[in-house]
Each structure stands twice: as C-alpha cells, then as structure tokens.
Wavefront OBJ file of the C-alpha trace (Angstrom):
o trace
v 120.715 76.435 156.888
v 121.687 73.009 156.977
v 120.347 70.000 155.172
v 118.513 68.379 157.698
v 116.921 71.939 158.137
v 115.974 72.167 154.474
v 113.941 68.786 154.190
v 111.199 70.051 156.619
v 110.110 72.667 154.078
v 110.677 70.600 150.868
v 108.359 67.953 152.748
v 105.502 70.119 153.586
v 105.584 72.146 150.448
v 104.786 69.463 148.113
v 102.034 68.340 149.262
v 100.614 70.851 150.729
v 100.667 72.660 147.004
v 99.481 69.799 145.151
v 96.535 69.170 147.082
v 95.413 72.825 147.243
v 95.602 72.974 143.225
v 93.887 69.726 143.205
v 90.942 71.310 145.203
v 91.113 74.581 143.190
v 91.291 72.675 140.190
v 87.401 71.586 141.044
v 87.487 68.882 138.777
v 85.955 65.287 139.831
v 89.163 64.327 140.408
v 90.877 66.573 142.429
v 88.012 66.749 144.751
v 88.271 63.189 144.859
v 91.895 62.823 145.684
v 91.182 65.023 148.222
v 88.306 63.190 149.554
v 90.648 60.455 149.980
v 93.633 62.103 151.538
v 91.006 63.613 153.987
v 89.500 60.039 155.198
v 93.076 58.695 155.268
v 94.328 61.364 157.919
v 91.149 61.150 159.647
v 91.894 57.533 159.981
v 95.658 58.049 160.791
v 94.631 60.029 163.443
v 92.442 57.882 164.934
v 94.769 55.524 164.760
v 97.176 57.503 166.254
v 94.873 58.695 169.162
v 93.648 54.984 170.218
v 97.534 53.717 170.227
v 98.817 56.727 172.103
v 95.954 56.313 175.136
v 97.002 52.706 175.036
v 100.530 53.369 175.605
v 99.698 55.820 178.054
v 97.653 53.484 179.975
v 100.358 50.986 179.570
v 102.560 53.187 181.179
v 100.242 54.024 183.963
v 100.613 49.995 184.539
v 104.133 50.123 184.915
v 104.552 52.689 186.885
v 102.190 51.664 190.161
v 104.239 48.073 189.414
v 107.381 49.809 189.560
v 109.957 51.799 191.960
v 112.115 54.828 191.365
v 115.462 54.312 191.314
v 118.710 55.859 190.511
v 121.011 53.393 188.046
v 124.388 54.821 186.828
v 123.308 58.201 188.324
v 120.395 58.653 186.003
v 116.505 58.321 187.362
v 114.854 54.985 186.680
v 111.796 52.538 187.448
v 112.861 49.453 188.564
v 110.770 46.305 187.538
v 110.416 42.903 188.933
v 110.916 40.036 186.759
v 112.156 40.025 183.009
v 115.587 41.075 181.878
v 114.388 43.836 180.057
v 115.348 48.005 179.575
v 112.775 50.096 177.747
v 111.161 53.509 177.397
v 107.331 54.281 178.049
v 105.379 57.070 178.020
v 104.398 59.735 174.506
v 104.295 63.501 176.335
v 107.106 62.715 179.887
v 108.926 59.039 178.920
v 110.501 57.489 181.599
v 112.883 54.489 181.396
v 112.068 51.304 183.056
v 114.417 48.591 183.541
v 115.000 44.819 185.489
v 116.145 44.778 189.052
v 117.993 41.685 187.480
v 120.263 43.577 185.146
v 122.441 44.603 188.158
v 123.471 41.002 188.513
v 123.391 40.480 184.585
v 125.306 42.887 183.257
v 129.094 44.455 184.265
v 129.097 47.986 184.939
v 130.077 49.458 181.258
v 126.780 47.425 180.059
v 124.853 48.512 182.139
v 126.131 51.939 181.389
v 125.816 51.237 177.963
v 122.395 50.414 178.404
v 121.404 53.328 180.586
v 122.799 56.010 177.790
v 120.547 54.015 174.986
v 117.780 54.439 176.954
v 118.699 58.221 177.950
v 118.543 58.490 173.941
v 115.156 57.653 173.393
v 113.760 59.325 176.700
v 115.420 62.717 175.139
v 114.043 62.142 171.549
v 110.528 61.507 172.604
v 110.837 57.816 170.969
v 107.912 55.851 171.937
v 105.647 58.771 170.403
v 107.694 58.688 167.248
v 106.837 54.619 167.526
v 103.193 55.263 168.062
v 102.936 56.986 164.878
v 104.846 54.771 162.941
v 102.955 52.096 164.156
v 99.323 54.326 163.432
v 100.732 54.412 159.641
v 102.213 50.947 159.400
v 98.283 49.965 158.087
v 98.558 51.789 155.107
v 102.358 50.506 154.675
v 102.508 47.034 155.372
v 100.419 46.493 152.243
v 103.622 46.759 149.664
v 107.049 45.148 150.492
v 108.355 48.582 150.108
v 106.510 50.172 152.386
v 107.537 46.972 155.350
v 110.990 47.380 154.474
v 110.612 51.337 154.878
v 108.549 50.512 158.462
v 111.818 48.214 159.293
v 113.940 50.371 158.713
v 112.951 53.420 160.291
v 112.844 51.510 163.311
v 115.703 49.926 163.378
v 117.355 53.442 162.704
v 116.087 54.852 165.908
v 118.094 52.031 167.611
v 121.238 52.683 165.713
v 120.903 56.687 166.522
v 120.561 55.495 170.250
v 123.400 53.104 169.729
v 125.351 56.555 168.640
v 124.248 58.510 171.427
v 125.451 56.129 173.902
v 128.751 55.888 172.174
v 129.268 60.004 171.933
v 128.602 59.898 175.789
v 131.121 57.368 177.026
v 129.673 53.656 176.137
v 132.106 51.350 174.087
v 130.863 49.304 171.135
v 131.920 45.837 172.796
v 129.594 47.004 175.982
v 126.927 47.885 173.722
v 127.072 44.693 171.394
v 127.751 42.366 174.551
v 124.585 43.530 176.264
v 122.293 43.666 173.263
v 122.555 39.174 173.960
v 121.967 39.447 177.556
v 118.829 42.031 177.857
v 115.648 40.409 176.853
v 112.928 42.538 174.490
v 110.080 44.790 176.259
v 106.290 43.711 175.030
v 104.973 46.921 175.679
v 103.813 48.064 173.077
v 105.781 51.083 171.171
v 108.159 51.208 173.518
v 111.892 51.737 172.240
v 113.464 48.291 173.914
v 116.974 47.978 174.416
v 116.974 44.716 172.646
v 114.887 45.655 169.525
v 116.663 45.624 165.620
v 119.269 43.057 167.377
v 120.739 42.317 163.996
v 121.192 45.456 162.463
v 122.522 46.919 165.604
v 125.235 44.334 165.732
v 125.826 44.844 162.199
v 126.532 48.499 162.624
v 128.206 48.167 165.754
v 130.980 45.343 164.933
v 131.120 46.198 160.830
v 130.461 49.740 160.610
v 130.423 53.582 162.120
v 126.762 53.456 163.869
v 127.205 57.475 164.331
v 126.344 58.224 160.664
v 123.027 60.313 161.703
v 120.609 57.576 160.185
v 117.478 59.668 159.002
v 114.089 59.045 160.680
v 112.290 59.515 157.913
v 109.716 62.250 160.445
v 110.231 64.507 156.996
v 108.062 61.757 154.924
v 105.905 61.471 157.760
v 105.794 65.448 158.188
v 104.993 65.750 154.636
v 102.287 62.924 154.456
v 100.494 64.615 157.380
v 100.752 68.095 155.806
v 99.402 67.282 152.782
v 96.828 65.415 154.205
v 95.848 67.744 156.632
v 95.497 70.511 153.611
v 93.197 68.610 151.684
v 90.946 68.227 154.251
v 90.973 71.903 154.565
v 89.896 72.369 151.239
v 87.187 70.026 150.960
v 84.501 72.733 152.419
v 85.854 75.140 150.664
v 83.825 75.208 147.414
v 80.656 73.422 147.824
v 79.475 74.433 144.480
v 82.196 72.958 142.549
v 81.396 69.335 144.184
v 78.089 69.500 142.841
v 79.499 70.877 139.482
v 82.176 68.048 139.150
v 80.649 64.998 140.457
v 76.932 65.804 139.258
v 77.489 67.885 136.323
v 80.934 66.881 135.313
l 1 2 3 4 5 6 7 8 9 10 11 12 13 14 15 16 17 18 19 20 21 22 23 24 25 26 27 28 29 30 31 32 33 34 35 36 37 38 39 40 41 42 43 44 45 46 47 48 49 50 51 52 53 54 55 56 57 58 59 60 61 62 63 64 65 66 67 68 69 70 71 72 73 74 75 76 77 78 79 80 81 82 83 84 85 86 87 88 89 90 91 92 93 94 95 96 97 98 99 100 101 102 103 104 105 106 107 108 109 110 111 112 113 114 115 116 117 118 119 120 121 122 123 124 125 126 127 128 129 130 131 132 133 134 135 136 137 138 139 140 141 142 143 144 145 146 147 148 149 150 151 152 153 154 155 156 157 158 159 160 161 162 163 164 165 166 167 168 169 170 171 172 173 174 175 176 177 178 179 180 181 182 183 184 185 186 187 188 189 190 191 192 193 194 195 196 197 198 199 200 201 202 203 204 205 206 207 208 209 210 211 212 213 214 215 216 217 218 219 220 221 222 223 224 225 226 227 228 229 230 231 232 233 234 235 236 237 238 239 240 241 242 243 244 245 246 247
C-alpha cells in the first residue's frame, strides 16, 4: 500500500473514533461537541447542495450558448466572446473554450491548453471546487485556514499543469499561454488562467510534476467525523437529559 493510499484511513479514523467516544462518553460535553459537528455538516452540506445546483445550472447556460467542437482532437464547446478555457459541470464536466483562442494562441498553446483542461475534466475538478468553496465559510475566518483554501486551489492547477506536461505540452507553451487566456467567471469552474502566479512560479523555477496533495484526505476526514457524530446524537436519548439536565 502506498502512501497516498494510507492517508484515506488515517483521515477517517480519527475522527470518526473521537466523536463516537465523545458520544459514548455521555457527558455534557461530548454530546455537545457533537451537537456542533452535527449542525456544521448539516450546514456544509447545504452549502454544498445550493453551490452544486448552481453550477449545474450554470452549466446548463453554457451549453444551449455553446457548440460542440473538436479542438486538438479532443471534444469541446465552443463559446462566443471572451478569451477564456474552463471546465463546467460536478457529475459529466465538459470543457468550454473561446472561438478566439484559435487566432490567439499557436498550436503547442493551444495544445497546452487543451491537456490542462483534459486534467480537470478527468479529475472531476469543478466538484472538488464546489466543496472547497461550501467549506471556505468556516475557513476564511483564520489566515490559516485562507492560506490552506489558496493553496489547495492553486495545487489543482499545478497537478493540471503536470498532466499536460506528462502528455506532450512544453513548459514555455504552458507559461506563454497562461498571459494570453483570460479567467472564466463561472463560478467553480477550474479556469485555465486561475493561480497565474504560482503556476508560473512552478513552471519557470521549479518541477510542477511533484504530485501536489489536494488536501480531499482533510476534507475526507472532516466529513467523516462529522457525519459520525451526527449518527450518534439519537443514539442515547437518556444520557442528553442526564448530562445537560442532571449533569
């Protein structure tokens, strides 16, 4: 088992564990740590829900204002108007793109471009952006938690970036194109022209194919261990009266 394999357990262990003892426990407050972590995913996934029908209807949008096309061999939705490549769409993304970046881009850019996008298509990005973005509430409140948010999304670009290099792109296509394609404003959309800076950075002063984590384990594990204290909340109705009446 690798690494990468390994963190998946680690992450939903812990919390899953501590909130069950928590609830067990039946003391005032484990049943109110629990009471929290249950509102909090109940909010997350409300959050989640109304951001993901959003996108979805976003996407809906573009496609009836957009035509299927085939760029660099590779299926696409052409778009009228800004210079723009992005991905839309949670469950089936598709990648939409300018009829203008034919005439503003040479062919390894627009290749370049093409394989970035394939990237986040494959990997299911824009729903990995939705939730992100249904968290980024509870995160944006410490600078810790922003720079985490920042990252994290800037590291889906640079695993992109990677992708497109393993499958025939060049880093001077790449970093040439990130200054002529303008950003999407859909909404949690992976755009070809989002984390500019960091891109460039790995691009021109580093190896971008270093297999930048996601951080989905944190998010795996924050959802886990929410989800199992909700669980336990009904569980022993006797011991809420005992610890927050009697206690």
């Amino acid at each position: 088992m690798t690494p990468d394999r390994r963190r998946l357990p680690a992450a939903l262990a812990g919390p899953v564990l501590a909130c069950t003892t928590l609830a067990l426990a039946g003391t005032r407050a484990g049943m109110l740590a629990a009471a929290v972590a249950a509102t909090t995913a109940t909010g997350v996934a409300v959050a989640f829900g109304w951001r993901a029908w959003a996108h979805e209807r976003a996407r809906h949008r573009l496609r009836a204002a957009s035509r299927p096309a085939m760029t660099v061999g590779t299926p696409v939705r052409l778009l009228v108007g800004n210079r723009t490549a992005f991905v839309a769409g949670l469950w089936a993304p598709d990648i939409f793109c300018s009829s203008l970046l034919v005439d503003v881009l040479d062919p390894s850019e627009l290749q370049a471009v093409i394989l970035h996008e394939q990237a986040h298509q494959q990997g299911r990005d824009p729903a990995r952006l939705t939730l992100l973005a249904a968290v980024a509430p509870l995160l944006s409140h410490s600078l810790r938690g922003a720079v985490w948010m920042e990252a994290a999304m800037a590291r889906l670009e640079i695993r992109a970036d990677r992708y497109a290099l393993d499958h025939g792109a060049t880093r001077q296509a790449l970093a040439s194109s990130l200054l002529k394609v303008a950003p999407s404003h859909v909404g949690h959309a992976p755009s070809f022209a989002s984390a500019v800076d960091r891109r460039l950075e790995a691009l021109l002063g580093g190896d971008p194919g270093d297999r930048p984590r996601t951080g989905r384990w944190v998010l795996a594990g924050v959802a886990a261990g929410a989800v199992a204290c909700a669980a336990w909340l009904p569980v022993m109705p006797r011991m809420w009266v005992l610890g927050f009446c009697c206690g």
